[in-house]
C-alpha positions in Angstrom: 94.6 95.1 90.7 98.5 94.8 90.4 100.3 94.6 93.8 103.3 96.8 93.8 105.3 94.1 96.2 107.9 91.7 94.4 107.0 88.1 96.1 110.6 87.4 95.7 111.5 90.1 97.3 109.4 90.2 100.6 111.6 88.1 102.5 113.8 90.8 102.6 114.2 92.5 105.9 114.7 96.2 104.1 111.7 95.9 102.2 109.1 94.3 104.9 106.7 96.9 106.1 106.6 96.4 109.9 103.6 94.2 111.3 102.3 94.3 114.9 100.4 91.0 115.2 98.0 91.1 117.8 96.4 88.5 119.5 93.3 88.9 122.3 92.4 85.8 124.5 90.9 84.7 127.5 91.0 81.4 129.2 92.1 79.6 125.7 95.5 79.0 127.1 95.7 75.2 124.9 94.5 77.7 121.6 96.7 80.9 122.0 100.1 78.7 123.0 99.7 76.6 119.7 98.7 79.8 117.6 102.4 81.5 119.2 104.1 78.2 117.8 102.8 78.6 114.2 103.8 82.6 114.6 107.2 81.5 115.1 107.5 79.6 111.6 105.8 82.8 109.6 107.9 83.5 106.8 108.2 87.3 107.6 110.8 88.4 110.0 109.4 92.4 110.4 106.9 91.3 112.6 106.6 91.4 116.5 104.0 89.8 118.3 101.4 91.2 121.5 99.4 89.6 123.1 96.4 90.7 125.5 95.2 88.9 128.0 91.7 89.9 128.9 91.8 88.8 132.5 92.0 85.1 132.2 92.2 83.1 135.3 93.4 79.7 133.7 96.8 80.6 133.6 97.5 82.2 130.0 99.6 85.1 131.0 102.3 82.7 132.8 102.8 80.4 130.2 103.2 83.0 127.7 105.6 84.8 130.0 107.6 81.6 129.9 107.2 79.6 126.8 107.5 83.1 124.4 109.5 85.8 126.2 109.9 87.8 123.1 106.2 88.3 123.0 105.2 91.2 124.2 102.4 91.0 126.8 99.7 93.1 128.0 97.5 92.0 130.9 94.0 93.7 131.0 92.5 94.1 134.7 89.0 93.2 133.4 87.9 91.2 130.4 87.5 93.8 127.8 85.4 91.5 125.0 87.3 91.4 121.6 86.3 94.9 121.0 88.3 95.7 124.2 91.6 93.5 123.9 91.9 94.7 120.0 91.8 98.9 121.3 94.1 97.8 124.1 96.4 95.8 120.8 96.6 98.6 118.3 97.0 101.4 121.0 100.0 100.0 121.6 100.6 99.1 117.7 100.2 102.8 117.4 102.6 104.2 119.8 105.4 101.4 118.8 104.8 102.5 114.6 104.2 99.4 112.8 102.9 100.0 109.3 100.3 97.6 110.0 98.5 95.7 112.8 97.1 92.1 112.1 94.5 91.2 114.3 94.0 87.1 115.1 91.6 85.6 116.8 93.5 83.0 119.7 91.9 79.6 118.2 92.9 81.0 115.1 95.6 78.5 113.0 97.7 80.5 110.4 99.6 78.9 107.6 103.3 80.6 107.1 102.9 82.4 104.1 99.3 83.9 105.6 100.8 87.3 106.6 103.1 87.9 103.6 99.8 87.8 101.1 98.1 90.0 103.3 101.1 92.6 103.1 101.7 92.2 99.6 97.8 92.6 98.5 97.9 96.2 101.1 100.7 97.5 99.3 99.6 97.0 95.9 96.9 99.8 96.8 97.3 102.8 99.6 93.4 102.9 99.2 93.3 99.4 100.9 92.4 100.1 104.6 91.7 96.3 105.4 92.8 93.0 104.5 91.0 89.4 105.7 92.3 86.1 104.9 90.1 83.4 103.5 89.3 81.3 106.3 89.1 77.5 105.8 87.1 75.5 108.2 89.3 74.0 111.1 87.3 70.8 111.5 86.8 70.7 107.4 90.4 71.9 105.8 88.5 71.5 102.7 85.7 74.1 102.9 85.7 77.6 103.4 84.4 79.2 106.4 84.0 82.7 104.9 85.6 84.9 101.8 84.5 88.2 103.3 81.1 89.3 103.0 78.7 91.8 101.8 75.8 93.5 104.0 72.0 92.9 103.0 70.8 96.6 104.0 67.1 95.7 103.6 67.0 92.6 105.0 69.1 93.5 108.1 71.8 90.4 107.3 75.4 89.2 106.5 75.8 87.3 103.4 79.1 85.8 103.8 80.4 84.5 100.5 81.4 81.5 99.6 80.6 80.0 102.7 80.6 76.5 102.7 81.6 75.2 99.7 84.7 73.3 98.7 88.0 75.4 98.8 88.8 76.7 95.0 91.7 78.7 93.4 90.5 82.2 93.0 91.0 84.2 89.5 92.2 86.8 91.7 94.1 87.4 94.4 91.6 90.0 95.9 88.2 90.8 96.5 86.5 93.2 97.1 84.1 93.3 100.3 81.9 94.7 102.8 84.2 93.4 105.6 86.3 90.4 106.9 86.0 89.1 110.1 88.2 90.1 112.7 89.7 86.2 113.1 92.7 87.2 110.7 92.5 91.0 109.5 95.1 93.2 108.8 94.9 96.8 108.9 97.1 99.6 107.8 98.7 102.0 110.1 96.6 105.5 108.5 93.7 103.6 108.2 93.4 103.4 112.0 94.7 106.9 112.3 92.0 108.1 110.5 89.3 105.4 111.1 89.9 105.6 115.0 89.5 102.4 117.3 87.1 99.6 117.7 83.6 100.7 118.9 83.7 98.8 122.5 79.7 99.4 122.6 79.9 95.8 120.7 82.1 93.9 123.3 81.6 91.0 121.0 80.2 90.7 117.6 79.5 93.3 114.5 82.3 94.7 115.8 84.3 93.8 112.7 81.6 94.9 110.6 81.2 98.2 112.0 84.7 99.0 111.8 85.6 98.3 107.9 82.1 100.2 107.3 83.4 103.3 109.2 87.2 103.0 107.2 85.4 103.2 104.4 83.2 106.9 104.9 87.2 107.7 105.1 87.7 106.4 101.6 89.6 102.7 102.7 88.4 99.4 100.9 88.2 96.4 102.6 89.0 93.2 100.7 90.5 89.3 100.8 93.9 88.5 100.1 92.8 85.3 98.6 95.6 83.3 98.7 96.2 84.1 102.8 94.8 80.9 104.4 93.3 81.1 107.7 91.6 78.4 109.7 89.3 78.7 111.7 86.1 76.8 113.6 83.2 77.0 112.2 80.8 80.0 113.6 78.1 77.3 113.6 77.4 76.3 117.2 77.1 79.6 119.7 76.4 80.2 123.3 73.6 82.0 124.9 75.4 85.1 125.6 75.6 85.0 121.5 71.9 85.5 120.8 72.1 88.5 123.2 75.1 89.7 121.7 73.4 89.4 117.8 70.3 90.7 119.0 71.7 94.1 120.9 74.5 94.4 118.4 72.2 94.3 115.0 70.1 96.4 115.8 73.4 99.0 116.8 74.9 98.3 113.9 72.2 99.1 111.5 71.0 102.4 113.7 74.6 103.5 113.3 74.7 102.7 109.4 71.3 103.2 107.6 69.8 106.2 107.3 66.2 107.0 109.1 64.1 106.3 106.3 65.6 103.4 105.0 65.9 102.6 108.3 62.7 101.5 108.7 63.1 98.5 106.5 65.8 96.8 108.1 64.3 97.5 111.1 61.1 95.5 110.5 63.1 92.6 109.3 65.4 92.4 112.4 63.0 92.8 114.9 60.4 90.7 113.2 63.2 88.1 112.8 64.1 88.2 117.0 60.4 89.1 117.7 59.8 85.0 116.3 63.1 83.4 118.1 61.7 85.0 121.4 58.5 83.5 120.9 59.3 80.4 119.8 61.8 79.8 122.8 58.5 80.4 124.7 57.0 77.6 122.8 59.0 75.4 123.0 59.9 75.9 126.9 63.0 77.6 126.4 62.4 79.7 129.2 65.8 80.8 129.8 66.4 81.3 126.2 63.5 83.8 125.4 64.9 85.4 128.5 67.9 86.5 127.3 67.0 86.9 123.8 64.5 89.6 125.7 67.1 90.9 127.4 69.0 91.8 124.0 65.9 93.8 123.0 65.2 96.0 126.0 68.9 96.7 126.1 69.4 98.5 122.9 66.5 100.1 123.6 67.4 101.5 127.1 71.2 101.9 125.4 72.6 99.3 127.5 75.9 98.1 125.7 79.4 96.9 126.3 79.5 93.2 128.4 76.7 91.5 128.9 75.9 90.8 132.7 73.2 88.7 133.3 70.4 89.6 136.1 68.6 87.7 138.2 66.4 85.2 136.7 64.3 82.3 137.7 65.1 80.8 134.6 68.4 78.8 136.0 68.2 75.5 134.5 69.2 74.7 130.7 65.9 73.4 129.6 67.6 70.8 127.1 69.4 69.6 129.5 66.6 68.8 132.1 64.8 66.3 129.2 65.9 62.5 130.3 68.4 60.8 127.8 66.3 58.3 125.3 68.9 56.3 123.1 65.8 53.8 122.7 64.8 55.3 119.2 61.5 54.5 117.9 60.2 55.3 114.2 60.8 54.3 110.8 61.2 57.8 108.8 64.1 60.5 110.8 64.8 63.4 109.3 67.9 65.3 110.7 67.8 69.0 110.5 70.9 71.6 109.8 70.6 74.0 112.7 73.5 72.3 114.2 77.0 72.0 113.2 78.5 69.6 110.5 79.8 67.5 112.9 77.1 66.8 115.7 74.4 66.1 112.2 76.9 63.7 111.2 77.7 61.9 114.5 73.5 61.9 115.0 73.4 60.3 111.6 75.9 57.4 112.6 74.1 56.7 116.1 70.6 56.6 114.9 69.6 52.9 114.3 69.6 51.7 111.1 67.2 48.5 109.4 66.4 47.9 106.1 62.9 49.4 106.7 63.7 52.6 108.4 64.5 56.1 106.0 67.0 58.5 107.2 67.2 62.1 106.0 69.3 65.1 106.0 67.9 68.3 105.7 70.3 71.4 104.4 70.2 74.7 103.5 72.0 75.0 99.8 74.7 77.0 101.1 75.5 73.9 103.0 74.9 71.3 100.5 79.0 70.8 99.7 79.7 69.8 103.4 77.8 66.7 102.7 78.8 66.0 98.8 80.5 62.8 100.2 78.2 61.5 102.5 76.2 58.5 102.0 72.5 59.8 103.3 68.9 61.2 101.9 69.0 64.9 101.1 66.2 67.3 101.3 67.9 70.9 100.3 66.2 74.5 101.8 67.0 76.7 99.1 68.1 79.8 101.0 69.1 81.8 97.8 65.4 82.7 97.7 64.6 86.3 98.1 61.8 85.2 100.5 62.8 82.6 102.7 59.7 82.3 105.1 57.9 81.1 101.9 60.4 78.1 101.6 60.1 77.2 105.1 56.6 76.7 104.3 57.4 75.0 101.4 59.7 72.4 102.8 57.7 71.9 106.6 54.4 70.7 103.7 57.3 68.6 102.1 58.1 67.3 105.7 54.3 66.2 106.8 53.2 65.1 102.7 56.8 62.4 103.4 55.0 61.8 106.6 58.2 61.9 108.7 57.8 60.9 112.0 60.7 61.8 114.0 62.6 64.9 113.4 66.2 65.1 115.1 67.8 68.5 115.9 70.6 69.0 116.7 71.5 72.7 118.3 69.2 74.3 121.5 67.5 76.4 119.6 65.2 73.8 117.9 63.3 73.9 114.7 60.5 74.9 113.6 60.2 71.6 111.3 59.9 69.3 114.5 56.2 70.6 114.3 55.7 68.3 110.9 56.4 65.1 112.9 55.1 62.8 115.6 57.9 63.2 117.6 60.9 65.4 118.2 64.9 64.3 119.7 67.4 66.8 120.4 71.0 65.3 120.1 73.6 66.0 122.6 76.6 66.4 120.6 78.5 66.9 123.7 77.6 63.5 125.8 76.1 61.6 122.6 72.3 61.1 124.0 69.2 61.4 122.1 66.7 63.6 124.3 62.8 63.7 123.9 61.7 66.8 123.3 57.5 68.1 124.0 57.0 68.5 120.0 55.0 67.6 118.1 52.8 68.1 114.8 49.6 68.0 117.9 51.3 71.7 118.7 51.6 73.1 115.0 48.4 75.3 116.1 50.7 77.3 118.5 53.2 77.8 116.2 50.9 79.4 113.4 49.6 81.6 116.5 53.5 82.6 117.6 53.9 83.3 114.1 51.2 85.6 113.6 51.7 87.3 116.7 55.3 87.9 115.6 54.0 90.4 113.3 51.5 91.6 115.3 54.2 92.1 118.2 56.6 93.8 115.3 53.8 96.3 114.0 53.1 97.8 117.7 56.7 98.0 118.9 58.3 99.3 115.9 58.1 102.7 116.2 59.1 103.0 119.5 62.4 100.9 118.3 62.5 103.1 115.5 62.1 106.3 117.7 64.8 105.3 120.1 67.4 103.4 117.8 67.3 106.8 114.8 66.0 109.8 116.5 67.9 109.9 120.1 70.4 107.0 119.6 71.5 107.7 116.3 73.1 111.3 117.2 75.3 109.5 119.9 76.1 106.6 117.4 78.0 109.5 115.0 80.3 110.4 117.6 83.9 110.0 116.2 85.5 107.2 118.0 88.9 108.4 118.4 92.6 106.5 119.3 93.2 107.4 122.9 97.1 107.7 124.4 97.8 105.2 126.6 101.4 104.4 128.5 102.3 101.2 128.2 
């Protein structure tokens, strides 16, 4: 695609199209004060900068009041979710007439020619509605974090791409996509005239997706300026409120975008997929967990959306957290497993003990496998290319016991199912640096085969009344144009 925009001409202040960046945070003072630092050294003076602050109490709104008076801020009474503090953003955007409104995420780090790629790759075609940077990974400058990403309809999944893997000079300077996230996106001025607002039934999560899906029924592509650099943390490591949000929020997402019929498909997938999480949270005592991951089921169903707000539950302690620290390791085979982030498998890697007659290794899904190119440990690779990834579970858990591995180290709350194939089971602490003993072992595989069985057993009699409620009597409100509202500021 040729870009209309001279780069040696985009410095100049009567040929800038006029950029609203907008920023939403709460309680990230440390993040959003050294993002407005790196704003100021941009190279593109036709921007102006607001910032929303969605209700924090640690003291954000001050600082920015007195460390960046020419930012423009707007103080939320509530916390809106990102869904929220963007709509309250490009309201404004709207009403002041910027050409374009960049949306940032607040622990976002921008490089100073970011925003001028994104402008120049939007004005090379009016049809572009949405532009995303490619987002390096924060902790790993090397490796990207995500290109954009495509939508597996069946399947009821993101496929980011190129996530992972070492940074590389792209061929082009766009591509083409499903959607970017929302961390560094820029979107044109008659794209959101016509597109409307952000649907604030997300709060958090899919929310990005939803939006360059519905810009493009108005005929907008989304794509990647590839040569905008973003960085940003890994999406790795997420909270509880997360699973509820993924849960809730897939299942919306996919009722709003596939058709009945096909509908079906994804369906099955997602809530098969959940349906196991649940009950393996049960299984493993994860009490609170399966809690809220139940929570993120009946709510979609009883069309319960916007913040989450937690009930009453008996379920108040952190089960993790309860299990006794044990740095006293004991075994002569480990085998470390990827649910966690780079950096906690890593750090577990270095505090294990190490003798000549102990075997330590790394298990990794391929889409992983650059992050650790340079590191000096046994690799066992998950292939999740495959169409059918249940099948290489299998195939890598009989890899697992026919090794005879007899301590399996995780390394993220949510277990895995591979500390089954082992004697005994750690979870690391990133956070304080302890090993804690987990109840699994290969003496409970029986129970898992059982919770996995009943998974589909669970998914065959609930479906249709998902099905009924997420297409039939959801689906109708779902189509409701979501319209820019006016709002004095």
């Amino acid at each position: 695609m040729n870009c209309q925009l001279n780069p040696d001409n985009i410095r100049s202040l009567d040929l800038l199209p006029s950029v609203g960046i907008v920023i939403v945070s709460w309680n990230k003072k440390v993040d959003l004060l050294k993002l407005l630092d790196q704003i100021e050294s941009l190279n593109y003076s036709a921007a102006a900068v607001v910032v929303v602050d969605n209700a924090s109490d640690d003291g954000s709104a001050d600082e920015v009041k007195s460390r960046h008076p020419k930012v423009t801020l707007i103080v939320n009474e509530t916390n809106l979710g990102g869904t929220g503090g963007f709509n309250t953003g490009l309201d404004y955007c709207r009403v002041q007439g910027f050409d374009y409104m960049w949306l940032l995420d607040n622990d976002a780090r921008i490089t100073p020619d970011a925003l001028i790629h994104l402008v120049r790759v939007a004005e090379g075609d009016p049809t572009i509605g949405v532009v995303g940077s490619k987002i390096l990974n924060a902790e790993e400058p090397a490796y990207i974090v995500k290109l954009g990403a495509t939508i597996d309809w069946p399947r009821g999944l993101v496929r980011s791409k190129s996530q992972n893997v070492r940074n590389f000079e792209s061929a082009s300077e766009l591509n083409d996509v499903d959607y970017v996230p929302f961390c560094s996106a820029l979107i044109r001025r008659s794209c959101f005239q016509a597109t409307g607002r952000l649907d604030e039934r997300f709060f958090l999560y899919w929310d990005d997706t939803d939006y360059c899906l519905r810009s493009k029924r108005h005929g907008y592509k989304t794509v990647v300026a590839t040569n905008s650099i973003v960085y940003h943390p890994s999406f790795t490591e997420k909270s509880r409120d997360y699973s509820y949000y993924l849960i809730r929020n897939t299942f919306l997402f996919f009722a709003k975008h596939v058709k009945p019929i096909p509908q079906i498909l994804s369906f099955i997938n997602i809530l098969n997929r959940f349906i196991k999480n649940l009950l393996f949270a049960r299984l493993i005592g994860d009490a609170k967990g399966a809690s809220v991951l139940f929570r993120g089921l009946t709510d979609f169903v009883c069309l319960r959306f916007g913040k989450y707000v937690p009930g009453a539950s008996p379920y108040t302690e952190d089960f993790l957290q309860s299990l006794l620290s044990n740095n006293d390791l004991k075994g002569s085979s480990y085998l470390i497993t990827f649910e966690g982030s780079a950096d906690a498998m890593k750090l577990a890697f270095e505090l294990l003990p190490k003798n000549t007659k102990q075997r330590i290794t790394i298990l990794i899904p391929y889409s992983r496998s650059d992050l650790y190119s340079d590191y000096h440990a046994n690799i066992m690779i998950l292939d999740d290319r495959v169409n059918n990834l249940f099948l290489e579970y299998i195939r890598v858990f009989l890899k697992i016991v026919t090794e005879r591995f007899d301590t399996v180290v995780t390394t993220h709350r949510s277990m895995s199912p591979f500390a089954f194939a082992a004697s005994r089971t750690y979870f690391f602490d990133f956070s304080s640096r302890a090993f804690r003993k987990v109840p699994i072992s290969r003496g409970k595989l029986p129970l898992l085969i059982l919770s996995i069985l009943s998974s589909y057993l669970v998914t065959v009699i609930i479906l249709p009344f998902f099905w009924g409620v997420g297409v039939f009597l959801f689906r109708q409100q779902c189509n409701v144009p979501i319209t820019s509202v006016d709002r004095k500021f």
